[in-house]
DRENDO-1510 file (C-alpha; in Angstrom, 1 decimal, always signed):
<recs>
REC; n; res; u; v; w
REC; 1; UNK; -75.3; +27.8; +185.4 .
REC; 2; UNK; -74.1; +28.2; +188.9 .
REC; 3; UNK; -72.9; +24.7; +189.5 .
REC; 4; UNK; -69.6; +24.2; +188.3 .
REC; 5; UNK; -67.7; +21.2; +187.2 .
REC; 6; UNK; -64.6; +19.8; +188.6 .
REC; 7; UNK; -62.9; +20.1; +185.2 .
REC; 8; UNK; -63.8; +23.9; +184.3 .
REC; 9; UNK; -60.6; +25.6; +183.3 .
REC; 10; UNK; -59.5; +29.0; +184.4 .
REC; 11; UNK; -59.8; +30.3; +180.9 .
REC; 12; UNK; -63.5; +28.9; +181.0 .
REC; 13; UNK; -64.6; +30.5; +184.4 .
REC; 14; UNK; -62.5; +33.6; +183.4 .
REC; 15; UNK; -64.6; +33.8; +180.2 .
REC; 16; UNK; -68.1; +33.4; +182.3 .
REC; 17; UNK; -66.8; +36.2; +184.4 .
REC; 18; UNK; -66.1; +38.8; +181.7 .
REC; 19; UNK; -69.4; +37.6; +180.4 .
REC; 20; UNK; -71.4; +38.5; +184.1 .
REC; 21; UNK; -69.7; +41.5; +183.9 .
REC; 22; UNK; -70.5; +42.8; +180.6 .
REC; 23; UNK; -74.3; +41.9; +181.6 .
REC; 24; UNK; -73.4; +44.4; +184.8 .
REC; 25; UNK; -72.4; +46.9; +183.1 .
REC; 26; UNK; -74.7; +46.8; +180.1 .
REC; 27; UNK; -77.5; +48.2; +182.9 .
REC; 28; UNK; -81.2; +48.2; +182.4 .
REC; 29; UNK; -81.4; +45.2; +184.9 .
REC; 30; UNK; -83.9; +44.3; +187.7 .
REC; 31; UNK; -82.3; +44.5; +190.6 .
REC; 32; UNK; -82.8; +41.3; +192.1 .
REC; 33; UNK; -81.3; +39.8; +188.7 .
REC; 34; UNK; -78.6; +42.4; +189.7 .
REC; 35; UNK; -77.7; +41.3; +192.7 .
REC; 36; UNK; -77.7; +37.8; +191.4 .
REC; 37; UNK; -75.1; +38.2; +189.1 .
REC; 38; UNK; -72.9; +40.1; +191.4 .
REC; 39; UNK; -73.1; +37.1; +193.3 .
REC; 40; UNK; -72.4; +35.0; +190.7 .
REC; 41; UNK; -69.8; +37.2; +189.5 .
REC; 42; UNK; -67.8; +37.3; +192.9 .
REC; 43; UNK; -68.0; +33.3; +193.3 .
REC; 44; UNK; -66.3; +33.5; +189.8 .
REC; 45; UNK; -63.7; +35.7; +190.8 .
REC; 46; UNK; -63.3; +33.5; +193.6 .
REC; 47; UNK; -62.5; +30.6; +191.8 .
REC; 48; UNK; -60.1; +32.4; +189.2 .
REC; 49; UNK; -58.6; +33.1; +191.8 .
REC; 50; UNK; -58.3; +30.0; +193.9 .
REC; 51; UNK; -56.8; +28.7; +190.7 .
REC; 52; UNK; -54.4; +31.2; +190.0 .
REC; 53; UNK; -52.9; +30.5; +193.4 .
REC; 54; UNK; -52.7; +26.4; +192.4 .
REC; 55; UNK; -51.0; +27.1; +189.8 .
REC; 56; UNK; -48.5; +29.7; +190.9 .
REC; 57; UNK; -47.6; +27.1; +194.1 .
REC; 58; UNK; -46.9; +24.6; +191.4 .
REC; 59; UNK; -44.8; +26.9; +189.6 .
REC; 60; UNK; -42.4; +27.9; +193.0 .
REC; 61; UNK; -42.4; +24.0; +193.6 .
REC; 62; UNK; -41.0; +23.3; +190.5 .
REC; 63; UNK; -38.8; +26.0; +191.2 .
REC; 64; UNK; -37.5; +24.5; +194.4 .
REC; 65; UNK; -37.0; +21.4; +192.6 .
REC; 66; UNK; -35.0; +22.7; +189.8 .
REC; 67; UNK; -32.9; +26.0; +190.8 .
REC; 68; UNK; -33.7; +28.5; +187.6 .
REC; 69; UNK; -34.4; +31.9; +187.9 .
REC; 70; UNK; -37.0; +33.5; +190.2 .
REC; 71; UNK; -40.3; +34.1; +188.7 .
REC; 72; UNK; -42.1; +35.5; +191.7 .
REC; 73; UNK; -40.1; +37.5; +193.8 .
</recs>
């Protein structure tokens, strides 16, 4: 469940994340399996995130290709 495939989509990982989280804040956990998906959680996050950033570069490139209106000031 950790290993993640080079064609997961940010809507996928997003959705494993709010999953993780829900488990988190559902309680009544071990702590070990706590800390595990905390882990698991932030490498999620991570990755959103990483992704996110690819895809807002792409967007300013295309920007600086074709002059439109700024989308990120």
């Amino acid at each position: 469940m950790n290993a993640q495939t080079p064609m997961e989509t940010y809507e996928t990982l997003y959705m494993r994340l709010q999953e993780v989280v829900a488990r988190l804040e559902g309680g009544e956990l071990p702590l070990e399996e706590t800390l595990q998906l905390y882990e698991q959680g932030v490498r999620l996050a991570a990755e959103c995130q990483r992704l996110l950033d690819a895809a807002e570069l792409r967007v300013r490139q295309l920007q600086r290709a074709e002059p439109g209106p700024e989308l990120f000031a």
